[in-house]
C-alpha positions, 0 to 999 in steps of 0.5 A, a space after each residue: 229650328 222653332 220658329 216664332 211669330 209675333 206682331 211685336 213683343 208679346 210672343 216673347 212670353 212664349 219665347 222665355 217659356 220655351 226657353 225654360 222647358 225646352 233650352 236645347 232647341 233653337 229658336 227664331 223669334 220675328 216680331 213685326 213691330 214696325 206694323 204693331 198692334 195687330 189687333 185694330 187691323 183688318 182681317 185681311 191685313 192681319 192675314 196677309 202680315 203674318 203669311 209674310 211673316 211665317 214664310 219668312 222663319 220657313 225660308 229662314 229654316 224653321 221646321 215649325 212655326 208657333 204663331 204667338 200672336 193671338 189676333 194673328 192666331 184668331 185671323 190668320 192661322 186657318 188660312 195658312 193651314 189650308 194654304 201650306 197643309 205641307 208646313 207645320 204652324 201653330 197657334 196660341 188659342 187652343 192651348 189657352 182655351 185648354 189650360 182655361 178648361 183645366 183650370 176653371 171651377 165653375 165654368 164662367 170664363 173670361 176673355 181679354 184681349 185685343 178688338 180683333 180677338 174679340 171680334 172673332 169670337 174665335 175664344 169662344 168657339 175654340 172653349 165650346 168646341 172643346 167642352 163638346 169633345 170633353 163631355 158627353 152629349 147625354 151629360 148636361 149638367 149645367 156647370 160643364 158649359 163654359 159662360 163665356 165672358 169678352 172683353 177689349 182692351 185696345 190701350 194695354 199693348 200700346 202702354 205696356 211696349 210705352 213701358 207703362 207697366 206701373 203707371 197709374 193712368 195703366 192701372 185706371 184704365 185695366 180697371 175699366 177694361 176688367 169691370 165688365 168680367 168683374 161683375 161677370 164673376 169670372 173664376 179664369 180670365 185669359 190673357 188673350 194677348 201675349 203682351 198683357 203677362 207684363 201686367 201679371 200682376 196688376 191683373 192678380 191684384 184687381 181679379 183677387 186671389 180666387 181668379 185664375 188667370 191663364 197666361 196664353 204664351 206660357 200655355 202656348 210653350 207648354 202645349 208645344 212639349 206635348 206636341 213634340 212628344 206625340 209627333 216624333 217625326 218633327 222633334 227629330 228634325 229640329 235643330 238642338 245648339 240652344 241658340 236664340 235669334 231675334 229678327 224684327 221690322 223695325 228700330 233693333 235697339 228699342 226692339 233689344 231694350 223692351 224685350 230684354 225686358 220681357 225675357 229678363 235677359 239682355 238680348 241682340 236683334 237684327 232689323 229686316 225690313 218689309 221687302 225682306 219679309 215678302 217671299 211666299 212659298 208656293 202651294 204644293 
């Protein structure tokens, strides 16, 4: 079984991808929406919600853990590869990174996400990392180093779980937060959130045509095909029923209504509460 973390709705994105490419396998999706939005916590608050929360798919049978979440993927995801080296989890930047790298024609790069994203910079780090194994040193030709571009946008994961996808205080308020990549001539704009894909095309509208705009769940899903092909080992472990499981900290029937929303489909969910989620595993 596949198992995904979310600190809400967002990784749904993820969900709906995998689904299409991948129907044969299993999923178990969490989202801690009783603790949402992740992105205006605490590192160490952000750390210690998704350790609870990615040992509890582990304890639920989750041969592999996909961290949807990128402010969890920003804050946690190290962590917990150094903590669990004997568990399987991954995360939603790299794959966004790379797709942005694919994509981008002129290098100038555009990141928006949440405050705890941004901080990080780990967008940042994660694209020049990339460029410097993708190039050679010697090779310094000016349109091969990424010019990176950040911006927050604390508001949108709120109004968009409000269910305020067409409102135009949204719209005002996307144009605000996009100004700054705007006059930054951005040429690819991540979407370093997996709730701003219901935006999608709000997004297209106020970026124009000539923007690529790289959706972080669905790259996520599509890195994830890749990685089961190179590591065989773990494809072969996971179980193939295509039955998809919803868990979530907090009201099951608004969790049923905002993420049928998300996957298009109507969905069931069971409530957990945060005493359910507390069970680490021990460090081997």
């Amino acid at each position: 079984m596949i198992g995904i973390f979310d600190s809400g709705f967002g990784g749904l994105t993820t969900v709906r991808e995998l689904r299409r490419i991948l129907p044969q396998y299993d999923i178990l999706f969490l989202g801690d929406s009783a603790r949402t939005p992740y992105g205006s916590r605490s590192t160490s608050a952000v750390t210690r919600f998704t350790e609870e929360g990615v040992q509890r798919l582990f304890a639920e049978g989750a041969k592999i853990v996909l961290v949807a979440c990128n402010t969890a993927s920003a804050d946690a995801l190290r962590y917990l590869q150094s903590k669990y080296p004997h568990q399987k989890t991954l995360g939603v930047l790299i794959p966004a990174a790379e797709e942005a790298l694919a994509q981008t024609r002129f290098g100038r790069i555009g990141v928006l996400a949440t405050r705890g994203v941004v901080a990080s910079k780990n967008y940042e780090k994660e694209l020049n990392k990339l460029t410097s194994l993708l190039y050679h040193p010697a090779d310094t030709r000016a349109e091969q180093i990424p010019k990176i571009t950040s911006a927050p946008a604390p508001l949108l994961v709120p109004l968009v779980e409000e269910g305020w996808i067409k409102k135009p205080e949204t719209r005002m308020i996307l144009r605000k937060y996009l100004r700054p990549l705007k006059e930054a001539n951005i040429d690819t704009l991540i979407l370093g959130c997996t709730h701003y894909p219901l935006l999608l095309q709000e997004f297209q509208r106020k970026m124009g045509k000539q923007c690529v705009i790289i959706n972080s769940g669905v790259a996520q899903a599509r890195n994830f095909v890749n990685y089961l092909s190179r590591h065989r080992e773990i494809e072969q472990t996971l179980s193939q029923n295509g039955v998809c499981r919803f868990l979530t900290t907090d009201d099951a029937t608004r969790f049923r209504e905002l993420g049928s929303r998300f996957l298009g489909e109507t969905i069931s969910s069971k409530q957990i509460s945060h005493i359910e989620l507390l069970p680490v595993f021990p460090q081997k």
